[in-house]
C-alpha positions as CSV (number, residue, x, y, z in Angstrom):
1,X,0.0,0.0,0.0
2,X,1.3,3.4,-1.0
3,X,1.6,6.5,1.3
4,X,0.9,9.6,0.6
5,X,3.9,11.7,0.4
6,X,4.6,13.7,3.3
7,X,6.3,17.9,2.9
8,X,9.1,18.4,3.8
9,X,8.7,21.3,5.6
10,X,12.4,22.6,6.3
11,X,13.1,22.3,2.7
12,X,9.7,24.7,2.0
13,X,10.9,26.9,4.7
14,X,14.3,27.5,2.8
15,X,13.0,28.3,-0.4
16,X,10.8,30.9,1.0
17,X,13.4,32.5,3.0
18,X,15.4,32.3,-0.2
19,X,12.7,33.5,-2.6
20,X,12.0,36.2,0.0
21,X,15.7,37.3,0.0
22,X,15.5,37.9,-3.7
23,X,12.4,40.2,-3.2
24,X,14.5,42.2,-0.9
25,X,17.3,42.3,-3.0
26,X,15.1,43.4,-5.8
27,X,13.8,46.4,-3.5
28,X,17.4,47.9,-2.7
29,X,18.2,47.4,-6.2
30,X,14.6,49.4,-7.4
31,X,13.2,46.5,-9.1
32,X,10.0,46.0,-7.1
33,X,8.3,48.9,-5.4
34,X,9.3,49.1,-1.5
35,X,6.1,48.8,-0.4
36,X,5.2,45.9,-2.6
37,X,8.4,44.0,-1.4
38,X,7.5,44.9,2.0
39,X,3.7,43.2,1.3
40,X,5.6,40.4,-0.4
41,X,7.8,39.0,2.8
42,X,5.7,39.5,5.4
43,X,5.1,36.5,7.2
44,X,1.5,35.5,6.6
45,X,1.8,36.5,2.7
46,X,0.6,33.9,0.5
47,X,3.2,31.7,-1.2
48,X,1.3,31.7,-4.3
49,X,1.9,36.0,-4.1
50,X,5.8,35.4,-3.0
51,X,6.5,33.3,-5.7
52,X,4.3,35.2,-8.5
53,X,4.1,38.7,-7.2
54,X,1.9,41.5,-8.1
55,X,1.2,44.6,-9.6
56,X,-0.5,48.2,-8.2
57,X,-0.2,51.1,-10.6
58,X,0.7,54.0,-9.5
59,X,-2.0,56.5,-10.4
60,X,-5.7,55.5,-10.3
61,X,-6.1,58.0,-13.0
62,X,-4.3,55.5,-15.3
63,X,-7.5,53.1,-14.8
64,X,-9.2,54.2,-18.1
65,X,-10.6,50.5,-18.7
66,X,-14.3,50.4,-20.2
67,X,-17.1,50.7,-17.5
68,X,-19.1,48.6,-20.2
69,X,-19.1,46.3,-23.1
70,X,-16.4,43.6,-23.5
71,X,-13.1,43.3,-22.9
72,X,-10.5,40.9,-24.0
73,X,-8.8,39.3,-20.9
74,X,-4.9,38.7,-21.2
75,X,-4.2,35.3,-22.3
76,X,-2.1,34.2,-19.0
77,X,-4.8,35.2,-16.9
78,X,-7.5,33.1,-18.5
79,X,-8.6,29.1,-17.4
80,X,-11.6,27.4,-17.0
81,X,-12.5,30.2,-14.6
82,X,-11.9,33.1,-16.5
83,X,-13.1,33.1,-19.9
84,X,-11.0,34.9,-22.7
85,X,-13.4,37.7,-23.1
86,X,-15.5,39.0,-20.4
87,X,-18.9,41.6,-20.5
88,X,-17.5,44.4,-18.4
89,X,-21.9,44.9,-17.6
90,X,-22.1,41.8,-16.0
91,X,-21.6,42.5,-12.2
92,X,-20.1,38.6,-11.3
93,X,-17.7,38.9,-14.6
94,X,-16.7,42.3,-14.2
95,X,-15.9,41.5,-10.1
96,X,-13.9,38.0,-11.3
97,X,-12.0,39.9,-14.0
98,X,-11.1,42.4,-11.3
99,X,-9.8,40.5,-8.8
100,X,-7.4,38.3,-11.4
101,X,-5.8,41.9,-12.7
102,X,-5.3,42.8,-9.2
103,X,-3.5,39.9,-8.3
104,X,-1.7,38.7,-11.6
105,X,-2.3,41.6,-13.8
106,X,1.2,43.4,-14.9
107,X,0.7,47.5,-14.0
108,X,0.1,48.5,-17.9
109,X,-3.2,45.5,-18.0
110,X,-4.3,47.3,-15.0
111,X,-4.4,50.6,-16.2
112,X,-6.2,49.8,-19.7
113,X,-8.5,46.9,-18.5
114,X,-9.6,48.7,-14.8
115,X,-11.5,51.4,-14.6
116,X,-11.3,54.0,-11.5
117,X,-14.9,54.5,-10.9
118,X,-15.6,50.7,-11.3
119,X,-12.8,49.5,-9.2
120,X,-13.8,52.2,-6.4
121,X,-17.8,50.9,-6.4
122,X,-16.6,47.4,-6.3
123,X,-13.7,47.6,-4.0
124,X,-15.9,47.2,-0.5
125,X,-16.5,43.5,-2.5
126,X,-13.1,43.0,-1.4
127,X,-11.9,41.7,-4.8
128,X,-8.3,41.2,-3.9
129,X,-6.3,38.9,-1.1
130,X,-5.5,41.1,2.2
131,X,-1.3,41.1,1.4
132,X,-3.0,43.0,-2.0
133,X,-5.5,44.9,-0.8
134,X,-3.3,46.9,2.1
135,X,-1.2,48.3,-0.6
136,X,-3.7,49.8,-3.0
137,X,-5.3,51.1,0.0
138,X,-1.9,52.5,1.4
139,X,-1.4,54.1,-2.3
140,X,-4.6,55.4,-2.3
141,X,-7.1,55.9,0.5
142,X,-9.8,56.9,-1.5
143,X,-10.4,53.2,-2.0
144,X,-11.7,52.8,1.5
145,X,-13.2,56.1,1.8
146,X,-17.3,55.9,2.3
């Protein structure tokens, strides 16, 4: 009879350390936003958001997405979940196409797929994971304003 494979846990340990060392690296060298980096090793991030990383633009007057109508969704950010093009009027398919730019989107989808006033009247849905969320709202309050 077969067992199932046991982690081994000191090994996943040393890989994030290392992966988190190369985030801080990147910050003193510029490559990744301070505060990003600073999302990015904090303990209780994600190791799906350490290892990928993520995106926040720095303006949210660069969000001139469509508010309606269809958009094409980028090709690495589609599966069975997210369909290839999405109806920015449907409230469940605009909120699922928001919360994949958020967290996989590069800065330049953002800005031309998002759209400010849309992402502010959907942002108390809380469309993105709490290590993501703190920074847009660090960047700009006006996200959590009433």
């Amino acid at each position: 009879m077969a067992s199932t494979p046991r982690p081994h846990f000191a090994r996943v340990a040393r890989l994030r350390g290392a992966e988190q060392g190369v985030v801080d690296e990147a910050a003193r060298q510029g490559l990744i936003p301070e505060d990003i980096a600073h999302a990015l090793t904090a303990p209780d991030v994600s190791d799906l958001l350490l290892f990928q990383g993520f995106a926040v633009v720095t303006d949210l007057d660069t969000l001139v997405g469509p508010s309606s109508g269809f958009v094409d969704v980028p090709r690495h950010l589609t599966d069975g979940e997210m369909p290839a093009r999405v109806n920015v009027a449907d409230p469940a398919q605009c909120a699922a196409l928001y919360r994949r730019l958020l967290v996989g989107g590069t800065a330049a989808e953002q800005a031309v797929l998002l759209n400010r006033e849309v992402l502010c009247r959907l942002w108390p849905r809380r469309l993105a994971p709490h290590t993501v969320a703190e920074v847009w709202e660090r960047r700009f309050p006006e996200l959590t304003a009433p």
